[in-house]
RODO-2510 file (C-alpha; in nm, 4 decimals, decimal comma):
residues 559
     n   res          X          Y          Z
     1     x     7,2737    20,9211     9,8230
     2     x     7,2710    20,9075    10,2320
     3     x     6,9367    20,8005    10,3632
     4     x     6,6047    20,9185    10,3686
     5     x     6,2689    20,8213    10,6069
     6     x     5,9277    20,8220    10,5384
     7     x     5,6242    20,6971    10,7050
     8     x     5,5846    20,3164    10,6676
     9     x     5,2705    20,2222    10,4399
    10     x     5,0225    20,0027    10,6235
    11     x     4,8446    19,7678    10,4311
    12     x     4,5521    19,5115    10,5270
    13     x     4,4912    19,2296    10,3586
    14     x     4,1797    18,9916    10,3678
    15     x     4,1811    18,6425    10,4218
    16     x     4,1962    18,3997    10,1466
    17     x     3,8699    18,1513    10,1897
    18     x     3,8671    17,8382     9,9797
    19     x     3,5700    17,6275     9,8773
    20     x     3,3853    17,3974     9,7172
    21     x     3,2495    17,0506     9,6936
    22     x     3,5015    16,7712     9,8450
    23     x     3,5118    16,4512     9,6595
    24     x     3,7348    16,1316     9,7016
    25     x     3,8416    15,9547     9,2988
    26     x     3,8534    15,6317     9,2811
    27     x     4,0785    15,5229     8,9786
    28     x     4,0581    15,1739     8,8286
    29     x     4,0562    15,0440     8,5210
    30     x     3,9655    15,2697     8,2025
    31     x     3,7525    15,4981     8,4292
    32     x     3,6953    15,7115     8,7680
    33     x     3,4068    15,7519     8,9456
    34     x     3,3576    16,0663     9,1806
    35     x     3,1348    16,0408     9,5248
    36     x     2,9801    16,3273     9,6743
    37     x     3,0604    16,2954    10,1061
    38     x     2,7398    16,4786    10,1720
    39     x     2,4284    16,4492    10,0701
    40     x     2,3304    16,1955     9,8332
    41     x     2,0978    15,8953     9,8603
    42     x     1,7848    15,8452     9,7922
    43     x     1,6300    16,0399    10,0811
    44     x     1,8257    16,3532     9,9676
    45     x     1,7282    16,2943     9,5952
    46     x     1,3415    16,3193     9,6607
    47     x     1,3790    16,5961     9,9831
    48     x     1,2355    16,4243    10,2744
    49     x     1,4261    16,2403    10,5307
    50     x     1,7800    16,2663    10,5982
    51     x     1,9934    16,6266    10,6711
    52     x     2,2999    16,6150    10,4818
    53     x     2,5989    16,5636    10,7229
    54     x     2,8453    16,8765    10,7811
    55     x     3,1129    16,9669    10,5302
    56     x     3,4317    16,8200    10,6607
    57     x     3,6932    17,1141    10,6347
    58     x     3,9782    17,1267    10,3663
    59     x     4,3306    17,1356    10,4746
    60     x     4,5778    17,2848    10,2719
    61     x     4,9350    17,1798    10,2601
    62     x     5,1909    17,4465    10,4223
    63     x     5,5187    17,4307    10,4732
    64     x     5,8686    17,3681    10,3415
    65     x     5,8802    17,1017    10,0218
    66     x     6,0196    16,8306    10,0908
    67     x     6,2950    16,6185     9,8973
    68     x     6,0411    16,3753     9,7358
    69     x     5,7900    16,6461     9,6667
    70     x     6,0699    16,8418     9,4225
    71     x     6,1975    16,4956     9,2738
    72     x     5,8729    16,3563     9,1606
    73     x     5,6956    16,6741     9,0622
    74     x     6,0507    16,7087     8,8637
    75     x     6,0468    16,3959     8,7095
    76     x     5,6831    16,4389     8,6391
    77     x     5,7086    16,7676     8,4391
    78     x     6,0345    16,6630     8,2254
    79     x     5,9318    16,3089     8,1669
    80     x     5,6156    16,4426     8,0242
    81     x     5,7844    16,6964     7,8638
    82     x     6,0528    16,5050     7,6837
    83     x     5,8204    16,2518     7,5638
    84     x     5,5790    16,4915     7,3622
    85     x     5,2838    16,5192     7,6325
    86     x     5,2696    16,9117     7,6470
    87     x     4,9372    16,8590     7,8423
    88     x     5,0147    16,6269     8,1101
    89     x     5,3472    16,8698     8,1196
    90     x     5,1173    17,1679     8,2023
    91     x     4,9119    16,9624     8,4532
    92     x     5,2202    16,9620     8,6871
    93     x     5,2592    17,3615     8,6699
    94     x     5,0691    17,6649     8,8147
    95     x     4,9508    17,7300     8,4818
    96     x     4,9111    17,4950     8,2489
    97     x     4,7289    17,7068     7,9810
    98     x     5,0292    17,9309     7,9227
    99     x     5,2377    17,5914     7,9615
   100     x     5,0391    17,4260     7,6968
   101     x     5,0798    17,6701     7,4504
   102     x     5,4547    17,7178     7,4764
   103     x     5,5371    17,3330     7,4783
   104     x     5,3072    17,2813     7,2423
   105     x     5,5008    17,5200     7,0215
   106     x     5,7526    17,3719     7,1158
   107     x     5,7466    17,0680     6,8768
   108     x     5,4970    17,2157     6,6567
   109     x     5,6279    17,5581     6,5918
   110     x     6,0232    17,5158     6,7133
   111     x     6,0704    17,2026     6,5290
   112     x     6,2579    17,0794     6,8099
   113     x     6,2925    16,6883     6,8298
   114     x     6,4988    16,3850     7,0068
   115     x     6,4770    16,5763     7,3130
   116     x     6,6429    16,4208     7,6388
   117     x     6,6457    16,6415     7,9582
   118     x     6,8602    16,5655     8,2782
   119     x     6,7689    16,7399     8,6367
   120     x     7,0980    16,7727     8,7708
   121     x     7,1436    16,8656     9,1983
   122     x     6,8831    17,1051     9,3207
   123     x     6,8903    17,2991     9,6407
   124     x     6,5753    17,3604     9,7984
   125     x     6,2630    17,4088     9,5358
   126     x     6,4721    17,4975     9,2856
   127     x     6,6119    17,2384     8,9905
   128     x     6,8869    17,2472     8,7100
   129     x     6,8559    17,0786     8,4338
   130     x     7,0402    17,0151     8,0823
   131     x     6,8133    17,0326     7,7534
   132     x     6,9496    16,8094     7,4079
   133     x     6,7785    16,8568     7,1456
   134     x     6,7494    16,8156     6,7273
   135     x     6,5620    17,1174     6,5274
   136     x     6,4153    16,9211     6,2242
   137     x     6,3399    17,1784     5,9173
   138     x     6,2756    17,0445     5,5745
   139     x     6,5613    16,8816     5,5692
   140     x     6,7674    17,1027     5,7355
   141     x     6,8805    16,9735     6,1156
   142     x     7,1259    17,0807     6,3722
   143     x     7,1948    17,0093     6,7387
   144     x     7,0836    17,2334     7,0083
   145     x     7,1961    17,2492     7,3874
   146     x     7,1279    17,4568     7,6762
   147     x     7,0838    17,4938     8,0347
   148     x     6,7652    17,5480     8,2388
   149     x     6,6132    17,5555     8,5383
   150     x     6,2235    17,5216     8,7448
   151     x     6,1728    17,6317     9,0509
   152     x     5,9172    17,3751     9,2476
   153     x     5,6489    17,5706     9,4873
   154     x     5,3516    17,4656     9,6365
   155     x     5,0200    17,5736     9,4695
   156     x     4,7778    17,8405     9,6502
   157     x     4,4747    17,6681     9,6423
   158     x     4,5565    17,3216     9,7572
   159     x     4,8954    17,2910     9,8361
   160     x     5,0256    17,0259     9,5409
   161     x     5,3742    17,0814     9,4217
   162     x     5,3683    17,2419     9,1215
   163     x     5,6329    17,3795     8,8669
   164     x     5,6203    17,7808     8,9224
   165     x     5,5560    17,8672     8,5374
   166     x     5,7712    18,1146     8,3478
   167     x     5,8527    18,0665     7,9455
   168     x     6,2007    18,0895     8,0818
   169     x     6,1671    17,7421     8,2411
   170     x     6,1518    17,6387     7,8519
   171     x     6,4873    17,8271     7,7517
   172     x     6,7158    18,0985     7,9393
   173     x     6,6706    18,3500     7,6661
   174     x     6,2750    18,3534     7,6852
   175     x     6,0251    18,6043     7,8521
   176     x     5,6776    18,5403     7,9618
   177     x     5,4471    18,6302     7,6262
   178     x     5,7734    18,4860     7,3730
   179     x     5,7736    18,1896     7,1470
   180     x     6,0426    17,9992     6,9712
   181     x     5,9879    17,9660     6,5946
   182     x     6,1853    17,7934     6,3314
   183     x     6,1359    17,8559     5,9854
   184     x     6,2951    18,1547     5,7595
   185     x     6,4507    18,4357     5,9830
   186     x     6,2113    18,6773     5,8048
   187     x     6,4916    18,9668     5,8749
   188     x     6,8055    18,8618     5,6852
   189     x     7,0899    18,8842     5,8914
   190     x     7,3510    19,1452     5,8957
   191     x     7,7178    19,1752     5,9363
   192     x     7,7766    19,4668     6,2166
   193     x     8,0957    19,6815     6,1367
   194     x     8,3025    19,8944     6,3625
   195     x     8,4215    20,2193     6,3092
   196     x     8,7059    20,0947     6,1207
   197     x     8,4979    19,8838     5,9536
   198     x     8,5870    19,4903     6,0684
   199     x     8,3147    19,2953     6,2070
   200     x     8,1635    19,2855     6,5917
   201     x     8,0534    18,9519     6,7052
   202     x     8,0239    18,8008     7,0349
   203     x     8,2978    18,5977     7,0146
   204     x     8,5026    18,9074     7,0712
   205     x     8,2809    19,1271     7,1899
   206     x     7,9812    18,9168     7,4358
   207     x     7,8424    19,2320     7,5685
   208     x     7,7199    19,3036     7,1764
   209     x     7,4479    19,0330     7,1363
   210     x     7,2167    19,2606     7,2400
   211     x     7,3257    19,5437     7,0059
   212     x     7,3617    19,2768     6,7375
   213     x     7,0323    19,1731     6,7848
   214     x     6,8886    19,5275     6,7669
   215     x     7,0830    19,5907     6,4287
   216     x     6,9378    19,3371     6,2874
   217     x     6,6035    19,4113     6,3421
   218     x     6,6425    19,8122     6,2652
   219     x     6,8430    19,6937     5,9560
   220     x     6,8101    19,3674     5,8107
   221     x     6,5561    19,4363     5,5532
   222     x     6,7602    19,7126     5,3936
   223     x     7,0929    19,6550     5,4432
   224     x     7,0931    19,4471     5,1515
   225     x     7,0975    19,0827     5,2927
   226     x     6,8780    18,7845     5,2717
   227     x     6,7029    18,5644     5,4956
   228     x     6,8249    18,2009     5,6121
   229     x     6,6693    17,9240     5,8251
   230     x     6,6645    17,9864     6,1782
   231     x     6,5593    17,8961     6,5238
   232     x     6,4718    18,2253     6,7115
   233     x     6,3272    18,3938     6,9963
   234     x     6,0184    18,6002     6,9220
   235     x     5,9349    18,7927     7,1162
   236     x     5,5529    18,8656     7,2718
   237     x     5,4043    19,1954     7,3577
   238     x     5,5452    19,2649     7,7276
   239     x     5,9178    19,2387     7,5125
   240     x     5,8043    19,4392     7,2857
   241     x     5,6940    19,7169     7,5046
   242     x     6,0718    19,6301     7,7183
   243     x     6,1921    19,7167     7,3461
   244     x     6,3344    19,3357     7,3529
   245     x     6,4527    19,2594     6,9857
   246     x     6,3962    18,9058     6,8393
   247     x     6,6995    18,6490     6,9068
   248     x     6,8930    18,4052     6,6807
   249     x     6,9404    18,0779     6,8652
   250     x     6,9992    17,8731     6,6302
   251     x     7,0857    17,8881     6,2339
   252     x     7,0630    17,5882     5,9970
   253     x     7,1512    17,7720     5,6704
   254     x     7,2819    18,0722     5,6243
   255     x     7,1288    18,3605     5,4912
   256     x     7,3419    18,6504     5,2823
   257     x     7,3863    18,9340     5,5607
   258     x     7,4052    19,2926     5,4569
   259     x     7,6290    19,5801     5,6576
   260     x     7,5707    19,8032     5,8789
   261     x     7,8831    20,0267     5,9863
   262     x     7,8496    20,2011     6,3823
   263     x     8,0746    20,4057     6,5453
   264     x     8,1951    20,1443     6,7708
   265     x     8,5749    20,1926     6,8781
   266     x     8,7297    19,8572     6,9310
   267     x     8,9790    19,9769     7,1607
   268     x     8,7498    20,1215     7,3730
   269     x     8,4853    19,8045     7,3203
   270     x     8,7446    19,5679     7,4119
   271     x     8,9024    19,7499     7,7449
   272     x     8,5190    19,8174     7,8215
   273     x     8,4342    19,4648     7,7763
   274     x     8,7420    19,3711     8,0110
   275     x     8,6356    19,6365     8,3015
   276     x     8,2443    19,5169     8,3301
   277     x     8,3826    19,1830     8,3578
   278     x     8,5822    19,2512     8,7289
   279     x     8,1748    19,3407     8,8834
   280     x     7,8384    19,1126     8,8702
   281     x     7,6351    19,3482     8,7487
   282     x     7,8550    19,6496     8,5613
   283     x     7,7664    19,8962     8,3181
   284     x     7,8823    20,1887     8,0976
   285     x     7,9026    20,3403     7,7773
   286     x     8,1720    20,5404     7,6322
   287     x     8,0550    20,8576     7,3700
   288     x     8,2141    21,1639     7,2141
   289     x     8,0721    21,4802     7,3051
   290     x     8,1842    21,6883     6,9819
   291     x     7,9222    21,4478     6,8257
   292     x     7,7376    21,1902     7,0157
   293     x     7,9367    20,9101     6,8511
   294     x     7,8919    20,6105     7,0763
   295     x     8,2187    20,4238     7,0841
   296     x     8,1504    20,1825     7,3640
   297     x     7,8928    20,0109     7,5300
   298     x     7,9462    19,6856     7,7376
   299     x     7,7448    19,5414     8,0513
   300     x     7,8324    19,2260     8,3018
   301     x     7,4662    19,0799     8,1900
   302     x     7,4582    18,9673     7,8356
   303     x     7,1153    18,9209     7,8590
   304     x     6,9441    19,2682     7,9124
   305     x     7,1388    19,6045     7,7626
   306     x     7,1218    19,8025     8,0649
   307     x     7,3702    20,0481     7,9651
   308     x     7,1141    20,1398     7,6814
   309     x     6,8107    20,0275     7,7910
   310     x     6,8333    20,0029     8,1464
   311     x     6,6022    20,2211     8,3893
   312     x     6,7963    20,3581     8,7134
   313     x     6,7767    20,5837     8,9317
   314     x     7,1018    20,8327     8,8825
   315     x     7,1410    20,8949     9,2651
   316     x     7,3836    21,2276     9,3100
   317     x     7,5358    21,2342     8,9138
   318     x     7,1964    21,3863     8,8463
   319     x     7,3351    21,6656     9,0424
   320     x     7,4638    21,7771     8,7595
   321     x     7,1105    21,8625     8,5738
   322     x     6,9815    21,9763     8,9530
   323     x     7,2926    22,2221     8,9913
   324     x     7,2642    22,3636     8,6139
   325     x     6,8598    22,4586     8,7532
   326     x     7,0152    22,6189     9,0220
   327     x     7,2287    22,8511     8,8832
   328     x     7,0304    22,9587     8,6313
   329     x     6,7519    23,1003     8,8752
   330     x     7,0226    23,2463     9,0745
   331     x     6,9537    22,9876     9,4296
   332     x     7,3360    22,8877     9,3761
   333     x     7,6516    22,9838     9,2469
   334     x     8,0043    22,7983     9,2744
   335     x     8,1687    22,9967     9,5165
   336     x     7,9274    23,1336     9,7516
   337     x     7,7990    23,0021    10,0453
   338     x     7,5648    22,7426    10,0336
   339     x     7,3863    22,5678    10,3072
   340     x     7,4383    22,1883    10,4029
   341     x     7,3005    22,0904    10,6754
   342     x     7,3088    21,7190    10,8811
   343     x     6,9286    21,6798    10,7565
   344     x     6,6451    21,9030    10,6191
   345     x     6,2651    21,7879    10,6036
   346     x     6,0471    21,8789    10,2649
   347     x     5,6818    21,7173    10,2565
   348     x     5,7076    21,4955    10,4856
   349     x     6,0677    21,3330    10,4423
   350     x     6,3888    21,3876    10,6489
   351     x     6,6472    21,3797    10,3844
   352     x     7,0363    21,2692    10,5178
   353     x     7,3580    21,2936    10,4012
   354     x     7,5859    21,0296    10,4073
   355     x     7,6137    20,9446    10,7781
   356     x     7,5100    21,2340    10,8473
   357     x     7,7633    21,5301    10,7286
   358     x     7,7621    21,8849    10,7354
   359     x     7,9448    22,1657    10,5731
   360     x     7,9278    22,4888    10,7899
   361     x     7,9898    22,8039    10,6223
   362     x     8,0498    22,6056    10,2980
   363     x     8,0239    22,7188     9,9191
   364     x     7,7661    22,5476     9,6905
   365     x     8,0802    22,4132     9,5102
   366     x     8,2496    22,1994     9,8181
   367     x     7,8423    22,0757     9,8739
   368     x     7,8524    21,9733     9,5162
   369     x     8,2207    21,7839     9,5163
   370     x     8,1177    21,6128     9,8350
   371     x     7,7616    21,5788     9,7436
   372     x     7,5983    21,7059    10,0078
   373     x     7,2142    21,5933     9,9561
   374     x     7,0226    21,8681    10,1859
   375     x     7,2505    22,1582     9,9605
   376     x     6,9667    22,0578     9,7328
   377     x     6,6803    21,9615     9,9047
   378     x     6,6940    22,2875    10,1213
   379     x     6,6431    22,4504     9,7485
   380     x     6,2838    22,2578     9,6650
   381     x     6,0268    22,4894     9,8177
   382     x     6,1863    22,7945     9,5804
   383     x     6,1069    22,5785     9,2582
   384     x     5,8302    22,4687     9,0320
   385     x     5,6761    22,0963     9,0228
   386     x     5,7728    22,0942     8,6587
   387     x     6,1325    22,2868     8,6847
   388     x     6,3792    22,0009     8,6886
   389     x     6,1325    21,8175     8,4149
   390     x     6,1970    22,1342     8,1901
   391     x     6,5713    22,1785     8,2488
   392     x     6,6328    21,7846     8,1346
   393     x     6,4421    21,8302     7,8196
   394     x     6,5059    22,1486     7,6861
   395     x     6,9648    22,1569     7,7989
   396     x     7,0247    21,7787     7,8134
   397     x     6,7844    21,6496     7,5954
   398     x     6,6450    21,3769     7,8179
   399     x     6,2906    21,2179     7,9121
   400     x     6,1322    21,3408     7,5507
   401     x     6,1137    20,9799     7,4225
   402     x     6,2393    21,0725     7,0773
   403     x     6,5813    20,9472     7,0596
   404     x     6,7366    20,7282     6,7800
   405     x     7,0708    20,6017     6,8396
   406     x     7,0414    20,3172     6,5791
   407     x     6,9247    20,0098     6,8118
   408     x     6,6371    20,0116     7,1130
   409     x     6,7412    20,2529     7,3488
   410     x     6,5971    20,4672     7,6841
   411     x     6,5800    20,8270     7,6605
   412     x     6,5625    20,8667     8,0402
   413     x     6,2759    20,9834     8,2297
   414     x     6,2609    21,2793     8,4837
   415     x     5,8398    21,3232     8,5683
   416     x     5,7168    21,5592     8,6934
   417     x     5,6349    21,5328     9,0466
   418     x     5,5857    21,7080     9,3604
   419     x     5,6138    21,7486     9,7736
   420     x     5,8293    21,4758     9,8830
   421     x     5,8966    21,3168     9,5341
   422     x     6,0038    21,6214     9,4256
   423     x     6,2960    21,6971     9,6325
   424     x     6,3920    21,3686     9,6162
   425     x     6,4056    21,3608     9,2139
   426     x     6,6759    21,6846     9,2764
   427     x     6,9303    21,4222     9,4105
   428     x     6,8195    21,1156     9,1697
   429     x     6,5985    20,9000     9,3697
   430     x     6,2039    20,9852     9,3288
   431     x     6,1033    20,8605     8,9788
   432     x     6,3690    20,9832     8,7930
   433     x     6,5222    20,6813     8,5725
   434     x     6,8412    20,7296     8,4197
   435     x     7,0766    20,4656     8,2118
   436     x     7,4899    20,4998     8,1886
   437     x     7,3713    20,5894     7,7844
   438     x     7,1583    20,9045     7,9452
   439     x     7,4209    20,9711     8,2375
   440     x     7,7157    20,9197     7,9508
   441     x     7,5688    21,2214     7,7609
   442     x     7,4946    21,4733     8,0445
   443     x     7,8498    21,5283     8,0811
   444     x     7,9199    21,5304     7,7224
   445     x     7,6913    21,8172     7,6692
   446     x     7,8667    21,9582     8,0105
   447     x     8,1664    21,9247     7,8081
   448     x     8,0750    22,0862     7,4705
   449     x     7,8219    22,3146     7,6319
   450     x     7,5286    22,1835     7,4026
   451     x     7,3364    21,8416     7,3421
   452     x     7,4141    21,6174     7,0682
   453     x     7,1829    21,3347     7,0727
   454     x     7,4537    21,0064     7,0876
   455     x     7,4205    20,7342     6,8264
   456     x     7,5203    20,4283     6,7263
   457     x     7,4654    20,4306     6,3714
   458     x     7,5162    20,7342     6,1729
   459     x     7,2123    20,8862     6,0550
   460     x     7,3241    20,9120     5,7249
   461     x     7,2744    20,5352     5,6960
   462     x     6,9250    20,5287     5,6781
   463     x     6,8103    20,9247     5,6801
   464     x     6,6787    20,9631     6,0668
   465     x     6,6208    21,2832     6,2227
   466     x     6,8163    21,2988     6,5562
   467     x     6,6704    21,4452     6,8941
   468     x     6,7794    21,8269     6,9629
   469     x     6,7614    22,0034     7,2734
   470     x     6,5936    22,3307     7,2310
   471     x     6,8365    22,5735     7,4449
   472     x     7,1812    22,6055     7,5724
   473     x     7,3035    22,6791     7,9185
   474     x     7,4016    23,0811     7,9762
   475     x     7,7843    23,1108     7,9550
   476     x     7,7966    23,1992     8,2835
   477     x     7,6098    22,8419     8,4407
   478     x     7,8109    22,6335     8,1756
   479     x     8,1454    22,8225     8,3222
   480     x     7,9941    22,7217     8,7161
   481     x     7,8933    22,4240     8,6382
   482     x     8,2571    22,2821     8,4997
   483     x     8,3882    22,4382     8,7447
   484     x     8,2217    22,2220     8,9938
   485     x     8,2445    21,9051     8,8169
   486     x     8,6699    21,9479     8,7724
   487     x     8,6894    22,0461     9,1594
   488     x     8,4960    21,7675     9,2030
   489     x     8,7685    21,5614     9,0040
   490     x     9,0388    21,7199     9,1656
   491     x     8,9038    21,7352     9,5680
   492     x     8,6100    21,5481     9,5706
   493     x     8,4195    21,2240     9,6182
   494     x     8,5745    21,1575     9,1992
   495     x     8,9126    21,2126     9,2606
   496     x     9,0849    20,9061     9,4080
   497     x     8,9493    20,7619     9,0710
   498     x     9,0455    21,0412     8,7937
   499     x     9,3501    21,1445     8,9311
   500     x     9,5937    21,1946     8,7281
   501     x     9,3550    21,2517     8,4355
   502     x     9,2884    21,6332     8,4279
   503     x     9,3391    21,9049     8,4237
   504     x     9,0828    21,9273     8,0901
   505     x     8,7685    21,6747     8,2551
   506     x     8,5298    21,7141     8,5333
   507     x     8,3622    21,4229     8,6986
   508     x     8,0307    21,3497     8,9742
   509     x     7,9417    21,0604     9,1992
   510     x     7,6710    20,8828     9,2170
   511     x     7,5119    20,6208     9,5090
   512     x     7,0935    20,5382     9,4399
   513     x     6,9023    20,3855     9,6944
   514     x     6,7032    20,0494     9,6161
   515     x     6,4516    19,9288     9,8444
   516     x     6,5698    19,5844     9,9219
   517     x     6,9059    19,6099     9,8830
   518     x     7,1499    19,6255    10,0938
   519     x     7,4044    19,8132     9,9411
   520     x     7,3367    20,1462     9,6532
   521     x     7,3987    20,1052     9,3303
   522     x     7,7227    20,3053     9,2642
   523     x     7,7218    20,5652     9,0206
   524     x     7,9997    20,7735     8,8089
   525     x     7,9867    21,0108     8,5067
   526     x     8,3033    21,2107     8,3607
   527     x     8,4435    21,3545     8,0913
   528     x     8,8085    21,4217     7,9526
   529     x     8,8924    21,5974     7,6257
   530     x     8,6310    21,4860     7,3438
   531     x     8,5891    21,1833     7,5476
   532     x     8,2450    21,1352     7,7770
   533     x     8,1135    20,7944     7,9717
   534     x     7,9171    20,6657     8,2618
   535     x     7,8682    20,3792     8,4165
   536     x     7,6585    20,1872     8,7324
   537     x     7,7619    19,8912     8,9277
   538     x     7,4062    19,7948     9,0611
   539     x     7,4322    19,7124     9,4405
   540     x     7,8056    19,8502     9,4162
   541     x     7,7884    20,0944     9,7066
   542     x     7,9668    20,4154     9,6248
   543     x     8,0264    20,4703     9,2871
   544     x     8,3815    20,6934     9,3289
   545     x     8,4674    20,3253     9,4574
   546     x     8,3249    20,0721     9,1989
   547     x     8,2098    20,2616     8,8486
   548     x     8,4583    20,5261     8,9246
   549     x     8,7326    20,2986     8,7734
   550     x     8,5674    20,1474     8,4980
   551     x     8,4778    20,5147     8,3366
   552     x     8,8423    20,6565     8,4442
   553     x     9,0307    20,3330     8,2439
   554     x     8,8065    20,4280     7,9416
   555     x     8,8649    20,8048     7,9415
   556     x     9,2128    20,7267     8,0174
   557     x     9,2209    20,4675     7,6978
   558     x     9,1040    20,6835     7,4826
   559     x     9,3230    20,9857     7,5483
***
């Protein structure tokens, strides 16, 4: 999306005043004693006499940490740490009750034992360190290893060094609000098929431990395992709410697993896998329109399932939703002339295009392929608050919260909003959220010309009732609409990346603005044949450039 201005929020903020009494502790011995530096004596104690003497003032610390600040507050936390003293541990954080609790559970509810941590080379406040443990279960032990890291800051109130708390300081995988439990798994474990049924696992597949993870927990109890012995992530009420499913980190006896068979290609896994890997922070997912089979899904991050779960702003793909509102109440059609000019203001914003273009004399289909933002914008004083809201839900099936593709997944979310917000949800910024799962099926039901919720799991498996949408697009928008998206393919801001793909697909850009980043994240949605994906490379710049690839290699794949 090309840039937009607003007017800067001001915001005043009151000075932070500290105090309370001042007292010097003298240590010696078994004991302290404390002594007050006003007041006092016996004059004070019976009220005649003496005036108490002026509070001195309290100086707190500023400034950078230095070296010997981060090494002994280091030391301090993972010597206590490693030798059993969750307490003193917590004492040498910014908050040592939720610090007490989770290394408290951390012998007492993990099992964990023979622990030995190492701070390796830090740069500035912030430490690595290695973690070598035993878990100890009647009987049952095993090794565990990891890597970890603190972050050293300097406390509000006084100034100490501190360790800045987060459950993650404990173990990589953890969230504020988790715990780490060993005992029996509870869910017995299951043995993920794909569609031709062999087994997934990370080993071949890493993006999957998230979808592993979330078959499990959908499945476990009646796909006909049993439980073993494990050391896992549970997770708290903040994960729960993120739709975070509970993780296996450990097992030290097996338990029976059941099956659970998805539609998974593992072609299309494995060249997915292979195309997130080239970016940091890639994304997409792979389904088939004719029936919302999901036959890839594969992000950069193994830790969060952004391609599922993720919550992004679309930028320009959700052009395609904005242009199938258009045409239907007859403000645009293909081939006639549409405006798009350098800028246009709604409520209060100056919308641009990117650097600043213009069409003169242009169709709404050349605005479309080269995504010209004010094409659209220029169209939100002729709609309703609630009109784009109405067109995801009731064609594309989006932002009901009722789909159920098998594991944890986002339905997208287009609110309704207005003035300002509104125009700018027409082009994908505002607070419409969108995932490469949500973008993946908009131009699946582009291609079929109706919405089939996508899964991962048939629904046969376990008797679920799928999302529906509750209309169709007129034959007449449907025809407009791929025709925009395939001259889009062929001319437009999508074609350097599908070319040689058509002439059956259609394809639309994407680039969504983040406040404090410097570059977009880069956007792409297509579809050839029965084949339909999406995917966003988060600070990527323009998508044509960076997920523009990834989806073309998968549609090109699977052909």
């Amino acid at each position: 999306m090309g840039k937009r201005r607003r007017v800067t929020e001001q915001r005043r903020t009151n000075p932070a005043v500290i105090g309370g009494v001042i007292a010097v502790v003298a240590v010696g011995g078994a004991g302290f004693g404390a002594y007050a530096l006003w007041g006092g004596g016996p004059a004070a104690d019976d009220g005649k006499g003496t005036q108490s003497a002026p509070r001195p003032q309290h100086s707190v610390k500023t400034g950078p940490l230095t070296a010997a600040e981060v090494r002994t507050t280091t030391e301090r936390f993972l010597t206590a740490w490693q030798q059993g003293r969750p307490a003193e541990a917590a004492a040498a954080t910014n908050d040592s009750a939720a610090a007490t609790a989770l290394l408290t559970g951390y012998t007492r509810d993990a099992h964990l034992e023979q622990v030995t941590l190492t701070a390796g080379t830090g740069t500035g406040g912030k430490v690595p360190f290695s973690v070598r443990a035993t878990v100890a279960y009647k009987g049952l032990t095993k090794p565990l290893a990891y890597d970890s890291a603190l972050t050293i800051v300097r406390r509000a109130t006084d100034g100490k060094p501190v360790v800045d708390w987060h459950a993650s300081v404990v173990h990589p995988d953890l969230k504020d609000g988790d715990t780490l439990v060993t005992g029996a798994s509870g869910t017995p474990p299951v043995k993920a098929l794909d569609r031709d049924g062999d087994e997934l696992t990370t080993a071949d597949y890493p993006s999957l431990g998230t979808v592993l993870d979330g078959l499990r927990e959908k499945y476990g109890k009646t796909a006909g395992g049993k439980a073993g012995v494990e050391l896992r992530v549970i997770r708290g009420k903040a994960s729960q709410k993120a739709e975070l499913s509970d993780k296996t980190l450990v097992e030290l006896s097996k338990g029976t697993p059941g099956t659970v068979r998805t539609t998974l290609s593992p072609t299309l896994q494995a060249v997915a896998e292979k195309q997130v890997a080239k970016s940091k922070r890639a994304s997409v997912v792979v389904v088939r329109p004719s029936t919302g089979e999901i036959l890839a899904v594969a992000n950069t991050d193994h830790g969060f399932n952004t391609a599922l779960q993720g919550s992004l702003a679309p930028g320009s793909t959700m052009k395609v939703i904005t242009s199938s509102l258009l045409i239907d109440k007859h403000l645009a059609s293909a081939d006639k002339q549409h405006p798009c000019p350098k800028t246009f203001t709604y409520g209060g914003w100056k919308f641009h295009n990117d650097k600043d273009f213009e069409i003169k004399n242009g169709t709404f289909k050349a605005s479309f392929a080269r995504s010209c933002n004010t094409a659209f914008i220029s169209q939100a004083g002729k709609l309703e608050n609630a009109d784009l809201t109405r067109q995801a839900q009731q064609v594309f099936g989006l932002s009901m919260n009722n789909w159920a593709i098998g594991v944890p997944s986002f339905d997208g979310a287009v609110p309704v909003q207005s003035a300002a917000q509104m125009a700018a949800s027409l082009i994908g910024q505002g607070g419409v959220r969108m995932n490469p799962l949500n973008m993946a099926s908009v131009a699946a039901t582009v291609r079929t010309g109706s919405f089939h919720q996508p899964y991962l799991v048939s629904p046969k498996t376990d008797g679920r009732t799928l999302a529906t949408a509750s209309r169709t697009l007129s034959a007449s928008t449907l025809s407009q609409l791929r025709e925009l998206m395939k001259f889009t393919a062929d001319y437009g801001t999508a074609a350097e990346a599908m070319s040689g793909l058509g002439p059956d697909y259609g394809a639309k850009t994407g680039s969504a603005e983040v406040d404090s980043q410097k570059k977009p994240n880069g956007w792409f949605t297509a579809y050839r044949g029965d084949l339909a994906a999406a995917g966003v490379v988060q600070q990527g710049g323009h998508g044509g450039d960076t997920a523009g690839p990834i989806v073309a290699t998968l549609l090109r794949t699977g052909s």
